[in-house]
C-alpha positions in Angstrom: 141.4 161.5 -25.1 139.0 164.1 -26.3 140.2 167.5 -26.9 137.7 168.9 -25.5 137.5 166.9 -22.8 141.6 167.8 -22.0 140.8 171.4 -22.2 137.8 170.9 -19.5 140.7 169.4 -17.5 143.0 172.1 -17.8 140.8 174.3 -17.3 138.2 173.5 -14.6 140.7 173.1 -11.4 141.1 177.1 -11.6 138.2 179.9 -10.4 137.8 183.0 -11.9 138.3 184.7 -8.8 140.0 182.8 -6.1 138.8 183.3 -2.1 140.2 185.8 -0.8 141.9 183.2 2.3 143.2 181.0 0.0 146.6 180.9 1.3 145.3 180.8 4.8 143.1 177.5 4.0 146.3 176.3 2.7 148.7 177.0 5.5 145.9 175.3 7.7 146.7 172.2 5.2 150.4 172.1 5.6 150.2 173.7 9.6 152.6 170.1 10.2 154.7 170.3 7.5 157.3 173.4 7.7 159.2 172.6 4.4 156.0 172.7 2.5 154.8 175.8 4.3 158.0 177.6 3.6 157.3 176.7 -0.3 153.6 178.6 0.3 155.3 181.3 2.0 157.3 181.8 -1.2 154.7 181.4 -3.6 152.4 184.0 -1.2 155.3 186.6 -1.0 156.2 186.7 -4.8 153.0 186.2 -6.1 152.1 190.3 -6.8 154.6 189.9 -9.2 152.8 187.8 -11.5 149.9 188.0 -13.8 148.6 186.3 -16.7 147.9 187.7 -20.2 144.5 186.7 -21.7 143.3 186.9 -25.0 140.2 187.9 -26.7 138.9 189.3 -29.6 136.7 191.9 -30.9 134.6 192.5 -34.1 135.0 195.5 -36.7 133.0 197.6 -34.3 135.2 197.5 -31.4 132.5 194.9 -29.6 134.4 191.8 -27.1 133.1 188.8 -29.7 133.1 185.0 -28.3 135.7 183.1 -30.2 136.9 179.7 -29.2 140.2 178.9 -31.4 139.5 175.1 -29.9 136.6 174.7 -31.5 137.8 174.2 -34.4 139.9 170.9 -35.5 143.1 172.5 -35.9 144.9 176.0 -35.5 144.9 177.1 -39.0 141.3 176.9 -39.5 140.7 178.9 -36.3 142.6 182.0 -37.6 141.3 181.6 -41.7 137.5 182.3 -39.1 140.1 185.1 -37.7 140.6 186.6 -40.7 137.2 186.2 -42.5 135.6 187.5 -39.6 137.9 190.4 -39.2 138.8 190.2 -35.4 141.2 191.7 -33.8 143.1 190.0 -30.8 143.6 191.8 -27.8 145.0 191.0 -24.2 144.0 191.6 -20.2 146.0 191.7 -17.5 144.9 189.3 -14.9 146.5 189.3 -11.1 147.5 185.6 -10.4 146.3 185.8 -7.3 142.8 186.4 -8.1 143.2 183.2 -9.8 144.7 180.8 -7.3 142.7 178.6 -4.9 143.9 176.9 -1.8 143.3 173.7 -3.7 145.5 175.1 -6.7 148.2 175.7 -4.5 148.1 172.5 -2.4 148.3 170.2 -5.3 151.3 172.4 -6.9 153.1 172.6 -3.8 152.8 168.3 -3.3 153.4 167.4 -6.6 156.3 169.8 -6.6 157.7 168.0 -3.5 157.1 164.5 -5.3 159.5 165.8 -8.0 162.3 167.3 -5.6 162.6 163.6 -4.4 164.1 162.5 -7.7 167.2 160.9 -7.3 169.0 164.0 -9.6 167.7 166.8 -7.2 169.4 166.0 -4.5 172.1 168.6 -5.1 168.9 171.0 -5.8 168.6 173.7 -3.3 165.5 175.2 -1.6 166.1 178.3 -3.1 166.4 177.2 -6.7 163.5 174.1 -6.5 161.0 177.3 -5.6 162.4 179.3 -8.3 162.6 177.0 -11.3 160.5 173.7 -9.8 157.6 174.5 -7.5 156.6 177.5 -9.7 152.8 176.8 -11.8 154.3 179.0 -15.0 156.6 179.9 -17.0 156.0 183.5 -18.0 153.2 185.6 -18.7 151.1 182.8 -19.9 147.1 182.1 -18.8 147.5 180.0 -15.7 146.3 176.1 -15.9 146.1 173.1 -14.5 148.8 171.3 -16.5 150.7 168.8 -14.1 148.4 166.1 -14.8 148.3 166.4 -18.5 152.2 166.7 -19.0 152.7 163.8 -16.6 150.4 161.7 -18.2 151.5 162.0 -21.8 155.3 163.1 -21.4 155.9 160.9 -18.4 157.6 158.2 -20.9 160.6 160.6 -21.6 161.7 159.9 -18.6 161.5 156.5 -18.1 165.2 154.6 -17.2 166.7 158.2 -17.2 169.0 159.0 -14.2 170.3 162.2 -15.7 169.0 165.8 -16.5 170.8 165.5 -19.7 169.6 162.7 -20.5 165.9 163.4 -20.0 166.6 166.9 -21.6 167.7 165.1 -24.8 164.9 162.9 -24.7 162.1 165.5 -24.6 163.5 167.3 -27.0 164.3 165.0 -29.7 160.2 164.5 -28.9 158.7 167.5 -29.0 161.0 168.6 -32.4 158.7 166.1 -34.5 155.6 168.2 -33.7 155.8 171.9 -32.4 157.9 173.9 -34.4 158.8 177.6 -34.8 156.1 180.0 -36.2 158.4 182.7 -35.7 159.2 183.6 -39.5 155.7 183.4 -40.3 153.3 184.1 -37.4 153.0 188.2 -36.1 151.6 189.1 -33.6 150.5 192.4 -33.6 149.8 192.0 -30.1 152.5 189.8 -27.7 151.1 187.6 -25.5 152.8 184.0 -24.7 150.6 180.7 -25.6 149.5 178.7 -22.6 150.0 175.3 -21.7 146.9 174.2 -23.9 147.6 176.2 -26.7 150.5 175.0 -27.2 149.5 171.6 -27.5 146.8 172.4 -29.8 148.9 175.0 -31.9 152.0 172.6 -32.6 153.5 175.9 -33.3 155.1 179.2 -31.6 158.0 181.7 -31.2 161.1 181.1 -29.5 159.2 182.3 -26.1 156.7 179.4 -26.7 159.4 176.8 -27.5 161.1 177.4 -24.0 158.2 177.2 -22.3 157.0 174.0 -23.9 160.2 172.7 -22.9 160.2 173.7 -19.2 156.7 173.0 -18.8 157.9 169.2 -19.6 161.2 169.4 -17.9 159.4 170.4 -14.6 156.7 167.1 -14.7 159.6 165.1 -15.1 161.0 166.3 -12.1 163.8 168.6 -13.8 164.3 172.1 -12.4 164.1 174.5 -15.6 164.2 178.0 -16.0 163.8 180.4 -19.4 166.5 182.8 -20.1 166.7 185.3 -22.6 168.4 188.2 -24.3 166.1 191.2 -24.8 168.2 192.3 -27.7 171.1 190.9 -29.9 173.8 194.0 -29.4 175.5 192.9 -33.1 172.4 191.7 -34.8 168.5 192.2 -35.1 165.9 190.4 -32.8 165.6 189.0 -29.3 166.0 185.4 -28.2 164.9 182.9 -25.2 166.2 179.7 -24.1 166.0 177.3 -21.9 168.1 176.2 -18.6 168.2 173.0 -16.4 169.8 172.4 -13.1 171.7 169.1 -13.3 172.6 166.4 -10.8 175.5 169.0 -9.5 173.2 171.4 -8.9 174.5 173.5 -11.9 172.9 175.6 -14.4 173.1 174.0 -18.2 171.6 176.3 -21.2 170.1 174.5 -24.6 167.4 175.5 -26.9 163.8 175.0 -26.1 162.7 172.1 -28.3 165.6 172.3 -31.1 168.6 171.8 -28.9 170.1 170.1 -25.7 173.0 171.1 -23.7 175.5 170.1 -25.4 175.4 171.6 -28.5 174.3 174.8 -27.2 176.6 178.1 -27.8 175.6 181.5 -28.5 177.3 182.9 -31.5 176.6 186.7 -31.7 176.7 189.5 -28.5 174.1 189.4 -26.4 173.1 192.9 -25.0 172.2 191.3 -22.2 171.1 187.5 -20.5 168.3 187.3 -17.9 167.3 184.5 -16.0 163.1 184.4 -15.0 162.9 183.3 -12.0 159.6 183.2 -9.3 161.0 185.4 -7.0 161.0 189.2 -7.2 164.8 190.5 -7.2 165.8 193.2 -5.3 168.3 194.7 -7.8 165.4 194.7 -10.1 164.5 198.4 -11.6 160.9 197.1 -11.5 161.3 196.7 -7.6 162.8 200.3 -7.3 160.8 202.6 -9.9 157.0 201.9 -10.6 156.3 200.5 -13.7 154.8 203.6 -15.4 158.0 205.0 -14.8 159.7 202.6 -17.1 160.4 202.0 -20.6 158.0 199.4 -21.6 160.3 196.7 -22.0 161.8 193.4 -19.7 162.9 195.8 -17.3 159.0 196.2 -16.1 160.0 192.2 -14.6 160.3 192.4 -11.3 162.1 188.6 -11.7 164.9 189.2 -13.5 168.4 187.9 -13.0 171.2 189.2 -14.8 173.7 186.6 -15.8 175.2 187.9 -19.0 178.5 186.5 -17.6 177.8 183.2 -17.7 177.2 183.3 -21.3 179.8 185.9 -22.6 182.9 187.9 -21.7 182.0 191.3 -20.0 183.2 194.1 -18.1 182.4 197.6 -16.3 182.1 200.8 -18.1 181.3 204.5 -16.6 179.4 206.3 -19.1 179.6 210.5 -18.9 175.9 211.9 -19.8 175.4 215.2 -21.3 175.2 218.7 -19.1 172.2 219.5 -20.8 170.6 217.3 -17.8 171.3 219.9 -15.6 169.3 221.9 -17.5 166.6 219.9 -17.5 167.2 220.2 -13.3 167.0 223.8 -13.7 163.5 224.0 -15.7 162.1 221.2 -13.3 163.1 223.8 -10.0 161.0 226.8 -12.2 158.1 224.5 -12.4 158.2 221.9 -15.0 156.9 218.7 -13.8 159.5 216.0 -13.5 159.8 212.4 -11.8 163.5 212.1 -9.9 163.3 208.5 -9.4 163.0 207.8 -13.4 165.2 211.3 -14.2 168.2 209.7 -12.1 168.0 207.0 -13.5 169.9 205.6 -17.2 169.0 203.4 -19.9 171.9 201.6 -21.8 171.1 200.5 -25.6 171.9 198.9 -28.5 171.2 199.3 -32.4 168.6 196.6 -33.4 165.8 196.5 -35.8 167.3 200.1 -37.1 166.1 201.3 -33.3 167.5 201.6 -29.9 166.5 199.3 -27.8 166.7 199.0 -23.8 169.1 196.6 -22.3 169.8 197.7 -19.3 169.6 200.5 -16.2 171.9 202.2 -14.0 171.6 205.2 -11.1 172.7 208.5 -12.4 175.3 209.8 -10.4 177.8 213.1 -11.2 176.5 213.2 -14.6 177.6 209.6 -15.0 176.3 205.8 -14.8 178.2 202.8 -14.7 177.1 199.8 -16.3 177.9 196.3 -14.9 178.1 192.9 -16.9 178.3 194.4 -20.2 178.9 192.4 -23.3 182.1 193.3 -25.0 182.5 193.7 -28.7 179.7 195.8 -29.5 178.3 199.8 -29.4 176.4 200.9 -27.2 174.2 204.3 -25.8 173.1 205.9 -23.2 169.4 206.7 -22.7 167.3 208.8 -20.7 163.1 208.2 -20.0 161.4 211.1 -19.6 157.6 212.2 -20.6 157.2 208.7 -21.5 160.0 209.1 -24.2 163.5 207.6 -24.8 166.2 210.2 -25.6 170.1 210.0 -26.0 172.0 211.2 -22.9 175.8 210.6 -24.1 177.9 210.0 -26.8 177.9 206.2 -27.9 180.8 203.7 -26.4 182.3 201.6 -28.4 183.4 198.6 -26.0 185.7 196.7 -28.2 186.5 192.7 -27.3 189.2 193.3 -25.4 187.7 195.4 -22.9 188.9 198.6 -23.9 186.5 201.5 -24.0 186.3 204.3 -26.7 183.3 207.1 -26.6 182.7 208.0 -29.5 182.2 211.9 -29.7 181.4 212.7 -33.2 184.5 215.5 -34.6 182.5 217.9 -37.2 186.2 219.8 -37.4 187.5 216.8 -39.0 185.3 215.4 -42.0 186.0 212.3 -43.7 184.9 211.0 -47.1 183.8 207.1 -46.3 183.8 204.4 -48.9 181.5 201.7 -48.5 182.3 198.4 -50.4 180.0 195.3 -50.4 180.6 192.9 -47.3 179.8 189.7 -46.7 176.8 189.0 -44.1 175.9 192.3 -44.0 175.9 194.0 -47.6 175.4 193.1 -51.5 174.9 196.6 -53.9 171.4 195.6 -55.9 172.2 198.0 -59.5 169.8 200.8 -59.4 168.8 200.6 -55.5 169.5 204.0 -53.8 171.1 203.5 -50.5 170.9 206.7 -48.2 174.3 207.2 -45.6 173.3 208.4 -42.1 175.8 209.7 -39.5 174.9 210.0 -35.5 174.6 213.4 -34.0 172.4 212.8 -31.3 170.2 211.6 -33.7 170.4 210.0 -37.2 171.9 212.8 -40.1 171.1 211.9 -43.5 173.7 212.5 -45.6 172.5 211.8 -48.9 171.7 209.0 -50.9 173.5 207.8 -53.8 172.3 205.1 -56.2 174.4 201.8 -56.5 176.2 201.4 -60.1 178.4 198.4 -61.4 181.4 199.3 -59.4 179.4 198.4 -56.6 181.0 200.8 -54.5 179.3 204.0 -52.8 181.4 207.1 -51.1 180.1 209.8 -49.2 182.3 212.8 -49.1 182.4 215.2 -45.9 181.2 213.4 -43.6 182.0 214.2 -39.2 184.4 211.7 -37.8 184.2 209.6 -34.5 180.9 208.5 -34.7 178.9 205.5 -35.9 177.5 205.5 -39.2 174.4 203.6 -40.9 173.7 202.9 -44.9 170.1 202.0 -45.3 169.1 200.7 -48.6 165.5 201.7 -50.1 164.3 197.7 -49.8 165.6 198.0 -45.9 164.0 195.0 -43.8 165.5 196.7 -40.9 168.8 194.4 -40.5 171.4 197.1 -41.2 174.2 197.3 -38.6 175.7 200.3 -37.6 179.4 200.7 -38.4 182.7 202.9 -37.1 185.5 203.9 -39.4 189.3 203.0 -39.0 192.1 205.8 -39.3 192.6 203.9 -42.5 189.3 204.3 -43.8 188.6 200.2 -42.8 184.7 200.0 -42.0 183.8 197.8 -38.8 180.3 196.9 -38.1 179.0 196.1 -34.9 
């Protein structure tokens, strides 16, 4: 088939702006059918919390320029005109329900239904077929007509298959011999996540993209699939997302969106944290508590988030004690000093990654303390505050070693300690004349001093506060160094 003429299908089913009754027209449509109007009911009640990201470009002059990237015969040529032309990609938030016609939603909901007659769903719930079945997306991604194109050329995959597993290993080993990951090579300066057409005509994507591809094929096939994800590795750099299928027990089973299938999939570092994206809007959701504005820009603007670190790694409780100097903060507020309580009582927990901290989580301030639940063990992490549209530490970090224990880790300036670092496997190799400057955590980073790496391959800092983490950052940093603590014995352990 033309690609042109595929594009015209995906795209033509969809208005620009939907009627304003358009769920009204289409609970007049299902008025006899209560199973199908409880679906629209879900779909009406959640949908505020869903929008699409568009892109488009604009010249050296600031001006909105047309650019069609599928006019062109393959995705590389499109950006080399990106390039020579100098445009700059941008994105727009559009509401989905300014999108959605009653005819959108009346062929989503039906051919949804069709699937949830499969022989595997029959363990499927209501609950979890609207979630991660009837939905029309994945993410954040330009809303299209896809069903009929993924059922018309991935409807083969499924073909004498009885079993999710089964079906997920067949669309994988698939789609492996023609998308891949453009993660190590593609940036984009500005995120956005591909739609279903572009990923088709791409072949290529991040992680983000992969999942999606994946669900997006999973669901035609009648396979509930959802995308889950870890905003931040708490032991490493970088995010990831994968994918999820409900089997033929009506269990959740994780594998890798295009690369893997379930069962080969493990997770090998600490997560900060694993969230499920579902349709629904979640109550324990900060997004559903705390306008967005009022937020860290981050996952935790989602108002359809689950949190099931659990299921993927060993965690626990902790009670983190924040700083007086909050109170403070109280006491300038009552003299006059703007300040927002709901964000103010509120705490951020973080974790080291990309030489930054980087939100994971939230908790309510209470007594000068929050308590975190489902926490990965075996890594460090710190309390945050937002406020003025700015993150700032709040407590000392906590070490939260693997076998639950907890150690806050308040930095002793009475008690200094010289700190050799020796090369380590995974995470350092000295490079002869490289200078590599030591930082200390006060609240903030401490540089102190940087040495320059001889033939013994072995750097010491003398002086240096005790109880705290520590950093070494080399003048070539890609912005992989981990953050380390220091043994009574002078034993270095990064986390």
């Amino acid at each position: 088939m033309n690609k042109y003429l595929i594009l015209l299908i995906f795209l033509l089913p969809f208005s620009a702006f939907s009627q304003e009754n358009a769920f009204e027209k289409a609970k007049k449509y299902f008025q006899n059918d209560t199973l199908k109007l409880n679906a629209l009911a879900f779909l009406e009640n959640n949908i505020d919390a869903h929008y699409s990201l568009k892109c488009y470009y604009t010249d050296s002059l600031g001006q909105k320029v047309d650019f069609d990237e599928f006019s062109y015969s393959n995705f590389n040529e499109s950006q080399e005109q990106v390039t020579n032309r100098k445009l700059k990609l941008f994105t727009e938030k559009i509401e989905d329900k300014s999108v959605l016609t009653a005819d959108n939603l009346i062929e989503i909901i039906n051919r949804a239904f069709e699937n949830w007659n499969r022989q595997w769903n029959k363990n499927l719930s209501f609950d979890d077929f609207c979630n991660y079945l009837l939905p029309y997306k994945i993410q954040s991604e330009p809303i299209e007509n896809w069903q009929p194109i993924f059922e018309n050329r991935f409807s083969y995959l499924g073909n004498g298959l009885n079993l999710p597993s089964e079906i997920c290993k067949n669309v994988n080993n698939s789609l492996k011999t023609w998308f891949f990951s453009s993660w190590s090579f593609e940036k984009r300066e500005t995120p956005f996540c591909l739609s279903p057409s572009q990923m088709l005509f791409r072949k290529q994507g991040y992680c983000q993209d992969l999942c999606a591809l994946s669900a997006y094929v999973m669901r035609s096939l009648g396979v509930a699939c959802s995308v889950d994800f870890t905003p931040a590795w708490a032991t490493s750099s970088y995010d990831h997302s994968w994918c999820s299928f409900i089997d033929e027990n009506g269990k959740h089973r994780a594998f890798e969106g295009v690369t893997g299938n379930a069962d080969d999939f493990v997770i090998f570092r600490e997560p900060s944290k694993v969230f499920r994206i579902a349709y629904a809007k979640q109550p324990s959701a900060l997004a559903m508590q705390v306008p967005e504005n009022e937020i860290p820009n981050s996952h935790l603007r989602r108002k359809n988030i689950i949190d099931v670190t659990d299921k993927y790694w060993r965690t626990t409780s902790a009670k983190f004690f924040l700083f007086s100097k909050i109170k403070n903060s109280e006491k300038q507020a009552i003299a006059g000093q703007a300040r927002n309580d709901r964000a103010f009582n509120v705490a951020y927990l973080s974790v080291f990654n990309g030489l930054a901290w980087r939100v994971a989580d939230w908790a309510k301030i209470e007594n000068d303390s929050a308590t975190f639940n489902k926490i990965s063990v075996g890594a460090v992490y710190l309390p945050m505050n937002f406020e003025n549209k700015k993150l700032s530490p709040v407590g000392f970090p906590v070490l939260i070693n693997a076998n639950k224990t907890v150690k806050e880790l308040k930095i002793n300036k009475q008690k200094p300690i010289n700190i050799t670092v020796t090369e380590a496997p995974q995470y350092l190799f000295y490079r002869i004349g490289k200078k590599y400057t030591f930082y200390y955590w006060d609240e903030k980073w401490v540089n102190a001093g940087t040495k320059t790496a001889t033939e013994s391959k072995v750097l010491t800092f003398d002086n240096i506060p005790s109880n705290t983490i520590y950093l070494l950052v080399p003048e070539y940093s890609q912005k992989k160094e981990r953050i380390f603590t220091v043994k009574e014995n002078g034993e270095i352990e990064r986390w």
